[in-house]
C-alpha positions as CSV (number, residue, x, y, z in Angstrom):
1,X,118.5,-4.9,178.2
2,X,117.2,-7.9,177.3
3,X,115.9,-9.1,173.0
4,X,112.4,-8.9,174.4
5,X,112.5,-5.2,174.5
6,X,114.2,-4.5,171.2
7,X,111.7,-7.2,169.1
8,X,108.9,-5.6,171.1
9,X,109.6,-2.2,169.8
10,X,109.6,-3.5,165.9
11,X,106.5,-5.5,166.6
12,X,104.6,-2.6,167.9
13,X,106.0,0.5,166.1
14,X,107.6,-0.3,163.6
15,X,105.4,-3.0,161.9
16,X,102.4,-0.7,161.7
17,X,104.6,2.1,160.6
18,X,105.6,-0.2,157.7
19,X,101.9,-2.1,157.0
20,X,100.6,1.9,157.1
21,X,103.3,3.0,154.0
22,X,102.3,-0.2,152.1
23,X,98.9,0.6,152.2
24,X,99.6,4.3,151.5
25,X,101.6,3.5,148.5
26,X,99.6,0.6,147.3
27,X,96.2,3.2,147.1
28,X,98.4,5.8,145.6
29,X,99.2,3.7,142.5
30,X,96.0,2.8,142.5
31,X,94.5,6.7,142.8
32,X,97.2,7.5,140.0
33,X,96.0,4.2,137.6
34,X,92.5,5.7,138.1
35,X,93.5,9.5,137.4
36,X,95.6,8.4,134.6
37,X,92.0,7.2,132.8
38,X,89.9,10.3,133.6
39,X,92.9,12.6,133.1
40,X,93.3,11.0,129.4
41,X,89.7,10.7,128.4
42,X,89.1,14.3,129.7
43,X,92.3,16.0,128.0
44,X,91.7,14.6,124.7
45,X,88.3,16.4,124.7
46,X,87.9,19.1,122.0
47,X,87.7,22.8,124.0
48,X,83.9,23.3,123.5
49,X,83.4,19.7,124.7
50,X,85.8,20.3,128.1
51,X,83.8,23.5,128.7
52,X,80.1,22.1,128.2
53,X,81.8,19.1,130.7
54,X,82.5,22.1,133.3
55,X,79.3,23.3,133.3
56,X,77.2,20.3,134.0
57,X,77.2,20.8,137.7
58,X,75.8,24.1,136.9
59,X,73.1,23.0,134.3
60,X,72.3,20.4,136.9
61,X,71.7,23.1,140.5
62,X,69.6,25.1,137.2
63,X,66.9,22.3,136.9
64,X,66.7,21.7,140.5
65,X,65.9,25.1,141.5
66,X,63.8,25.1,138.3
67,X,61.9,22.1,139.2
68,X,61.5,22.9,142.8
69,X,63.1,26.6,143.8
70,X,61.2,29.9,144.2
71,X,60.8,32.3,141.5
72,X,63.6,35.0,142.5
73,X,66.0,32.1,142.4
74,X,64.9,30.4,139.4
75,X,65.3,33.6,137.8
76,X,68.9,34.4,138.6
77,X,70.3,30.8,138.0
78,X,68.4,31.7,134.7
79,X,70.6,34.8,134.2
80,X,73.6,32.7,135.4
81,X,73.3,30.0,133.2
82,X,72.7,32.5,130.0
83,X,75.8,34.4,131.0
84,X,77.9,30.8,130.8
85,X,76.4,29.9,127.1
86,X,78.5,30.6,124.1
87,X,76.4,32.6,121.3
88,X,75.8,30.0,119.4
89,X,74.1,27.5,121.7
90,X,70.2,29.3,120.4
91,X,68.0,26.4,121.0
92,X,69.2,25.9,124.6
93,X,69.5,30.1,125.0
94,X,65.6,29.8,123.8
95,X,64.9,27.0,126.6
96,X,66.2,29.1,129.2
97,X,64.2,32.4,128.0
98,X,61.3,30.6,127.4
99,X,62.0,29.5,131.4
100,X,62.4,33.0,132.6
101,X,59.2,33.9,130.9
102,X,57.3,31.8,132.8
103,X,58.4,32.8,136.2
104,X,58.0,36.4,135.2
105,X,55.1,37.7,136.3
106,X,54.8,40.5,134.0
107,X,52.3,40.4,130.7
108,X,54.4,42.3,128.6
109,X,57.7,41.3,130.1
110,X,56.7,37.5,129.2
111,X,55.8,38.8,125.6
112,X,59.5,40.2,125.5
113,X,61.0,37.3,126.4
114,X,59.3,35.2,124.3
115,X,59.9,37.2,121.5
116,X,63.8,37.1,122.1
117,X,63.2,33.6,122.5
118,X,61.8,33.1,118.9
119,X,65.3,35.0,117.7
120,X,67.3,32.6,119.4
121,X,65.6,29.9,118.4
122,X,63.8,30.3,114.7
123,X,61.7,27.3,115.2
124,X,59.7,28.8,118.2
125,X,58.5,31.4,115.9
126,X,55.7,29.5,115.4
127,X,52.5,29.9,118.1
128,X,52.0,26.4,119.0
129,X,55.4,25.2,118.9
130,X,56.4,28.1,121.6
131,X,53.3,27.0,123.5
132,X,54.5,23.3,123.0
133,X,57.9,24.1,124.5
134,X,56.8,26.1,127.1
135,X,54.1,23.5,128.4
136,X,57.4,21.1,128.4
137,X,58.7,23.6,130.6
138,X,56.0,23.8,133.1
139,X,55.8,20.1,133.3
140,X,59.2,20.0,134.7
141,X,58.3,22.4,137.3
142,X,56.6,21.6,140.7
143,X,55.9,24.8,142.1
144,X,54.4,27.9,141.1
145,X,55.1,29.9,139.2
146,X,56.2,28.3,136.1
147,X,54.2,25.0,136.6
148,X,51.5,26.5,134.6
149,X,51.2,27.9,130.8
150,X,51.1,32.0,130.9
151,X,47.8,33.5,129.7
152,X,49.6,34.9,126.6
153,X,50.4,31.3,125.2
154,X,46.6,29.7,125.8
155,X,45.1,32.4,123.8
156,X,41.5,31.6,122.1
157,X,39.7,34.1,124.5
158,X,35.8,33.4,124.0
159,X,33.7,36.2,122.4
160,X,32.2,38.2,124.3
161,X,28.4,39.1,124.1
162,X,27.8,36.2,121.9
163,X,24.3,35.2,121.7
């Protein structure tokens, strides 16, 4: 056996064994250095501020399918996203009403819906502010239904039979 072989074996095996646990260990400190920020600025969040954090991805897959899903699905993520909201969240509660009211295609289901929206939200009690809100709404939207304002919120039917 001749040194050859033997320094051949360390140059070929053993030196990437060793280069690949460097790098290894070098990106772990770095992964931990990065984790330790995020982990810290994340933990010292107040509880209502770590669980509106959590739902972010959520709120975000809710306005795309708002913006650009079919009805069906825009109203479940609807129902979704109401379940997730704590009681006393009204004016975003009221957003997402005044969303499902739109997509519903029902007269006096929409009149419902707004009206539980106006309970949630005291500030929509008022006509043109719930039409306001809604035609926010249904500029967000893309597709129909929703993209438009219901019939119930336009109101100002003509007379009829007037000379």
């Amino acid at each position: 056996m001749t040194l050859a072989r033997p320094l051949s074996l360390v140059q070929w095996v053993l030196g990437p064994v060793l280069v690949a646990v460097l790098a290894g260990e070098l990106g772990a400190m770095r992964a931990k250095a990065q984790r330790g920020q995020l982990f810290v600025r994340t933990s010292a969040l107040a509880p209502e501020e770590s669980k509106r954090l959590e739902a972010v991805p959520a709120r975000a897959m809710d306005n795309a399918v708002w913006t650009l899903g079919a009805a069906e699905v825009a109203q479940k993520l609807v129902k979704f996203e109401l379940d997730r909201l704590d009681e006393r969240e009204g004016a975003r509660r009221a957003r997402l009403l005044i969303r499902f009211g739109m997509v519903d295609r029902n007269f006096d289901g929409q009149a419902a819906v707004f009206a539980a929206a106006c309970t949630m939200d005291a500030s929509l009690c008022d006509q043109l502010r719930l039409r306001d809100a809604a035609e926010h709404e249904a500029g967000l939207r893309f597709v129909s239904p929703g993209n438009h304002l219901p019939l119930a919120l336009i109101g100002g039917h003509p007379p009829l039979g007037a000379p």
